[in-house]
C-alpha positions as CSV (number, residue, x, y, z in Angstrom):
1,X,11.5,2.0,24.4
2,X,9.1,1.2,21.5
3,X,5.9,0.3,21.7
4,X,4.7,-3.6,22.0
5,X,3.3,-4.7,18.7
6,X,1.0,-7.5,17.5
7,X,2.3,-9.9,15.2
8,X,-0.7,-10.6,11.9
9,X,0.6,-13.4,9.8
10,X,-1.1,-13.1,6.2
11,X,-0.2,-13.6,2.5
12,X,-2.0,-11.3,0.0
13,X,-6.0,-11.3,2.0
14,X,-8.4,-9.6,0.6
15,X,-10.5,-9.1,3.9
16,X,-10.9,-10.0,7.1
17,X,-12.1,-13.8,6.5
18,X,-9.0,-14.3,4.1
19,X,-6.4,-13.3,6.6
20,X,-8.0,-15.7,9.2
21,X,-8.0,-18.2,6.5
22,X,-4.0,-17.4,5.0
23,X,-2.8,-17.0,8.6
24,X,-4.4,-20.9,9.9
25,X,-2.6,-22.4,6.7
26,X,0.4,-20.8,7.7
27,X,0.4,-22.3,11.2
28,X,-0.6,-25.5,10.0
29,X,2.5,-25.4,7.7
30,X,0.7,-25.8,4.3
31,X,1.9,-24.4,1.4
32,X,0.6,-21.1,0.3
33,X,0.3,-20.0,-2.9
34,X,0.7,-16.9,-5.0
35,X,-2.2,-15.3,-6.5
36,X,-3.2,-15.6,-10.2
37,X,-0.5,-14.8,-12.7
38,X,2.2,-14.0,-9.8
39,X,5.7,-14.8,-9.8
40,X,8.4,-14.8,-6.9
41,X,11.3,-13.2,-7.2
42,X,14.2,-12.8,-5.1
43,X,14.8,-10.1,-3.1
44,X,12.3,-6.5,-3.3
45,X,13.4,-4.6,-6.2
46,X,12.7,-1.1,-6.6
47,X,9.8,-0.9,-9.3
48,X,7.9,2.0,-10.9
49,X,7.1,3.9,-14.2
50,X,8.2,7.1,-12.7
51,X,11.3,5.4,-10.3
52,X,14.0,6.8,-12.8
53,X,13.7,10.1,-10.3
54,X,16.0,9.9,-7.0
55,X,13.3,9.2,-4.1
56,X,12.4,12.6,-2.8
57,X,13.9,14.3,0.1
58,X,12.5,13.3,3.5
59,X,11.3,16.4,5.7
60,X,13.1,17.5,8.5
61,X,9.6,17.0,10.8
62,X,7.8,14.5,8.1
63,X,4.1,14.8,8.7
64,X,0.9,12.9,7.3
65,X,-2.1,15.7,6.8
66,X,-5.3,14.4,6.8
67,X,-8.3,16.2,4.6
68,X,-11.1,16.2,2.9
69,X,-14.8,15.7,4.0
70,X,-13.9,17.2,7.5
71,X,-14.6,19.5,10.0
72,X,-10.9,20.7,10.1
73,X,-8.0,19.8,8.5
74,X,-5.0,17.6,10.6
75,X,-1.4,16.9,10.6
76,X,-0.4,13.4,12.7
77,X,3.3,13.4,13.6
78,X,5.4,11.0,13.4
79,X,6.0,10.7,16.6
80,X,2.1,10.9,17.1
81,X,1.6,8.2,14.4
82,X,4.4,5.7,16.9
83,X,2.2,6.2,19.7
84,X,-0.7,4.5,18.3
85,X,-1.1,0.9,18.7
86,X,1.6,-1.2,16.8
87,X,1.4,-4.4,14.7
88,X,4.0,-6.6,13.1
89,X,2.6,-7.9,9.6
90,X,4.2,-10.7,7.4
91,X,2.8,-11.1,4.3
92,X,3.9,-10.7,0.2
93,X,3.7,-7.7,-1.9
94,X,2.7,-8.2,-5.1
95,X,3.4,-5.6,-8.3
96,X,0.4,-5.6,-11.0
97,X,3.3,-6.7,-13.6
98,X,3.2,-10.1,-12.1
99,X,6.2,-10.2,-9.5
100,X,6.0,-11.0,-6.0
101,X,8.4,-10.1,-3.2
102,X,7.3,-12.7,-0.2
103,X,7.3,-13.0,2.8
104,X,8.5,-9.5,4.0
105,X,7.6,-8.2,7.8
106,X,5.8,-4.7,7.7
107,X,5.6,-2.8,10.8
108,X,3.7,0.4,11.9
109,X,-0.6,0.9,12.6
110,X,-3.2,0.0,11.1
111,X,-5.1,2.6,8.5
112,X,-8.4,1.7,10.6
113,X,-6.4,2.5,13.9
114,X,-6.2,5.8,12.4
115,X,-9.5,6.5,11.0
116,X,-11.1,5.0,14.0
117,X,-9.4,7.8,16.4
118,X,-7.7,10.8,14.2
119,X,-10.5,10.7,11.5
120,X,-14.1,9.6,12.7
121,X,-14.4,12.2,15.1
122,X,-14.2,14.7,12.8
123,X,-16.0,13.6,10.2
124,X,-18.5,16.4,8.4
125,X,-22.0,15.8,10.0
126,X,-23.5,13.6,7.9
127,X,-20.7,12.7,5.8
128,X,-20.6,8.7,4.3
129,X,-17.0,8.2,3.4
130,X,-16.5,6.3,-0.1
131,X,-13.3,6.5,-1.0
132,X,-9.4,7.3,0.8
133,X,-7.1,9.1,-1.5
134,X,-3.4,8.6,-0.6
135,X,-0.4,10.8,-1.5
136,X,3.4,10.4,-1.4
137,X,6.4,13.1,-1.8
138,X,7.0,11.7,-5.4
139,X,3.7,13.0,-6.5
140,X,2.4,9.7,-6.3
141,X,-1.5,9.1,-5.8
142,X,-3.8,6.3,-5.4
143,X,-7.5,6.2,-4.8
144,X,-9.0,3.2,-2.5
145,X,-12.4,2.4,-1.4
146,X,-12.7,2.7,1.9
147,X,-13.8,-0.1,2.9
148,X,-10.2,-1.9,1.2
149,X,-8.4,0.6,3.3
150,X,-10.0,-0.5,6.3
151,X,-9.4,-4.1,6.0
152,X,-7.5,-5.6,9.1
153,X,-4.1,-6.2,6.9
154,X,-3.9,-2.4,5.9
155,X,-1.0,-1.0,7.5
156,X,0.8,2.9,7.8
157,X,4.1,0.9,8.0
158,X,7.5,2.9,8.9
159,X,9.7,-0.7,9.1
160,X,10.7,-3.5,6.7
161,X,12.1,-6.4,8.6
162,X,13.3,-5.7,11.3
163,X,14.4,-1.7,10.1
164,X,13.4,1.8,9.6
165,X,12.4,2.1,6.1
166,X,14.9,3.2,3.4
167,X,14.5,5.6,0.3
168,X,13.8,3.4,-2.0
169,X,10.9,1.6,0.0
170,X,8.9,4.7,0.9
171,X,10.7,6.5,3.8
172,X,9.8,7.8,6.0
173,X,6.0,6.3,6.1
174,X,3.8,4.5,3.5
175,X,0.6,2.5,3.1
176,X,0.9,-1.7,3.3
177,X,-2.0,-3.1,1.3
178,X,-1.3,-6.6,0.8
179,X,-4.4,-7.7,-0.8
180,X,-4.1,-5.4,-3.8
181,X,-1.6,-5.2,-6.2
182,X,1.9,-2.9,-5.5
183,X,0.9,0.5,-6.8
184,X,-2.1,1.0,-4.2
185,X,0.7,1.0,-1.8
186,X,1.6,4.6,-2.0
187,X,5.5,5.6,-1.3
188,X,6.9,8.2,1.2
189,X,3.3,8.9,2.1
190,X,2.4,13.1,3.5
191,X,-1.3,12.8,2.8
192,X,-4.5,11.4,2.9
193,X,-7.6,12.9,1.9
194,X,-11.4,11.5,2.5
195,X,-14.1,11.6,-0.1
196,X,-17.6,11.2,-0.4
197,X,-17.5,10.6,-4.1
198,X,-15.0,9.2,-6.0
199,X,-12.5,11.4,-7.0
200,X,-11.8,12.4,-10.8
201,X,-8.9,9.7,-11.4
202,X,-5.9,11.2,-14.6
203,X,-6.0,7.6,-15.5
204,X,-9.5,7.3,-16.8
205,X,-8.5,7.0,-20.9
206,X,-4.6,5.9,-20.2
207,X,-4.1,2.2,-21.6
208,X,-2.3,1.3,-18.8
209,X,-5.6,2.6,-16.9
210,X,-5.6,0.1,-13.3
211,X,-8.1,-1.1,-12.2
212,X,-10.0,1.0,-9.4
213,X,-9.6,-2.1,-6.6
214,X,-6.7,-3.8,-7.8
215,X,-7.4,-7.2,-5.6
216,X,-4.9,-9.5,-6.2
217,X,-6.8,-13.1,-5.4
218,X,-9.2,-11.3,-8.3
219,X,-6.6,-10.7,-10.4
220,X,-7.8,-7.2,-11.1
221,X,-5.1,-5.8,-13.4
222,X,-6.9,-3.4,-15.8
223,X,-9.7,-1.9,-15.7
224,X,-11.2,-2.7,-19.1
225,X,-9.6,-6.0,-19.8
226,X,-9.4,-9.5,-17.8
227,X,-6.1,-9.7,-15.7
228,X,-5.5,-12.9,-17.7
229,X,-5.2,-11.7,-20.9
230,X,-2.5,-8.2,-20.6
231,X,0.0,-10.8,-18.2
232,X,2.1,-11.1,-21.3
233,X,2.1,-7.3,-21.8
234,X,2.7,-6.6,-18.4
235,X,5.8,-9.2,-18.0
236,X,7.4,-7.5,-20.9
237,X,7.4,-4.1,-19.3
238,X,9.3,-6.1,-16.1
239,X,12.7,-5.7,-17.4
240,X,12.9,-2.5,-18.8
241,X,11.5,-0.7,-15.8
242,X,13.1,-2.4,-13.4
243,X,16.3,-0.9,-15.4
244,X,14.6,2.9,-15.1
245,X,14.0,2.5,-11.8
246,X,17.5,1.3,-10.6
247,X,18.7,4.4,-12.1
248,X,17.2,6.5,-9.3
249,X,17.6,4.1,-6.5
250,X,19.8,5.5,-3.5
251,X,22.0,2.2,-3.7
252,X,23.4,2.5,-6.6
């Protein structure tokens, strides 16, 4: 039998007070809008500048390690992650080129679940966490403060409505982070390492560099240059790598 989960209603928050806010208007049956610069589409697309590649292999026991500024180094089973309390979230994804997928339903824990009771307790003495870095098979990596990662909409999800997660959307695991744009999100996630510092980030000079919070309501794009002003430049790269990335897509 699975274990109960709590259904969290929220479109895109970027904190606590948000979510409250998105999930009333919900209820209340008002219309919700899409963040600056956002447009639905139908459907969730595979998307990525590195998707031309087959998803990676899934592990025969998939694990998540968990690293950095502690005392000892852990792995969390799947298993071990499906014992933890469960939530149902609803809420949009949103990619920093300026689609939307809405209104998808995430399941799995919440990232503060797990930090509160697989990572606090072994915490370095003295250690002040800063920033969460998260990994995936494909070599992808993003860097998060960590007080994003701990907001309540966060999830470790391992189902998209209503079913175990497929190849192309991160199986077996990955990180939900609603309020910031689709590449925080890390795919077919194995690790997550803790820093006190932020970590030294490839992307520094690139010209695509994103920006290091990525909050949607924000519109935090770039990191040099207003969100506003690359949308035109980001739209045009829609087309041609959503065609790269349907090349490596399992559904083909």
């Amino acid at each position: 039998m699975r274990p109960a989960v709590r259904r969290h209603r929220v479109r895109g928050s970027c904190g606590a007070a948000d979510a409250r806010r998105s999930a009333l208007r919900l209820e209340e049956g008002a219309h919700v809008t899409l963040p600056p610069g956002q447009r639905a589409v139908d459907g969730f697309p595979r998307f990525g500048t590195h998707l031309h590649h087959p998803p990676p292999p899934v592990p025969a026991d998939p694990v998540i390690e968990l690293g950095g500024a502690m005392t000892e180094g852990v792995t969390l089973s799947l298993t071990e992650l499906a014992e933890l309390p469960r939530r149902e979230l609803r809420a949009d994804f949103h990619c920093v080129a300026g689609w939307s997928a809405t209104d998808l339903l995430w399941e799995g824990v919440a990232f503060e679940t797990v930090y509160r009771t697989r990572v606090e307790p072994l915490l370095a003495t003295g250690a002040s966490i800063s920033h969460v870095v998260f990994e995936g098979l494909d070599g992808h990596r993003s860097i998060v403060l960590l007080e994003d990662a701990r907001a309540e909409d966060v999830l470790i999800a391992d189902r998209l409505d209503g079913r175990p997660l497929d190849s192309d959307h991160g199986a077996p695991v990955r990180l939900v982070s609603p309020g910031q744009y689709g590449f925080v999100s890390t795919k077919h996630l194995c690790r997550i390492e803790f820093h006190t510092a932020e970590p030294p980030d490839p992307e520094r000079w690139s010209p695509l560099a994103a920006h290091r919070r990525a909050r949607v309501w924000q519109e935090e794009r770039h990191r040099y240059l207003p969100g506003r002003l690359v949308r035109p430049f980001y739209r045009a790269l829609i087309g041609p790598i959503r065609k790269l990335s349907a090349r490596g897509s399992r559904k083909r």
